[in-house]
Phi, psi and omega in degrees: 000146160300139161300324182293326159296315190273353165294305184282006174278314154311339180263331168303341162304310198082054171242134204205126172331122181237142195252153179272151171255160202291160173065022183294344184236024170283137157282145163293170182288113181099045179228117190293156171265104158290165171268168196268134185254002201251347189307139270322013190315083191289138183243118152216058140208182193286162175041025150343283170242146168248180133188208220206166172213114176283117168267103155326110209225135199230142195209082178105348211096019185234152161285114143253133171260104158276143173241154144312000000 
C-alpha cells in the first residue's frame, strides 16, 4: 500500500496522525543521566535481567506515559 492510500484510509476512518515534537529525547537541565548498567554485562540464563518500557504517549498538551 501507498501513503496516499493509508491516508486516505485514515482519513475515512477518522484518524489523524499524531508527530512526535522535536527533541523529545534531551534530558532538561538539571536532570541526572543514569549510567547504563547491563555494559559488559554476560546474561546467561533466563531471568537475570528484566526491564520495563515507559511509552510516551501525548494528549491535548498534556504528557502521558503508559507501562505494560
Amino acid at each position: 500500500m501507498n501513503e496516499k492510500r493509508i491516508r486516505r484510509l485514515m482519513r475515512l476512518m477518522g484518524l489523524m496522525p499524531i508527530y512526535q515534537k522535536p527533541n523529545t529525547s534531551k534530558a532538561a537541565k538539571g536532570h541526572k543521566t543514569y549510567p547504563y548498567l547491563l555494559r559488559g554485562l554476560r546474561i546467561t540464563q533466563p531471568n537475570q535481567v528484566w526491564c520495563a518500557d515507559i511509552t510516551y504517549l501525548p494528549k491535548h498538551a498534556q504528557k502521558r506515559h503508559a507501562t505494560p
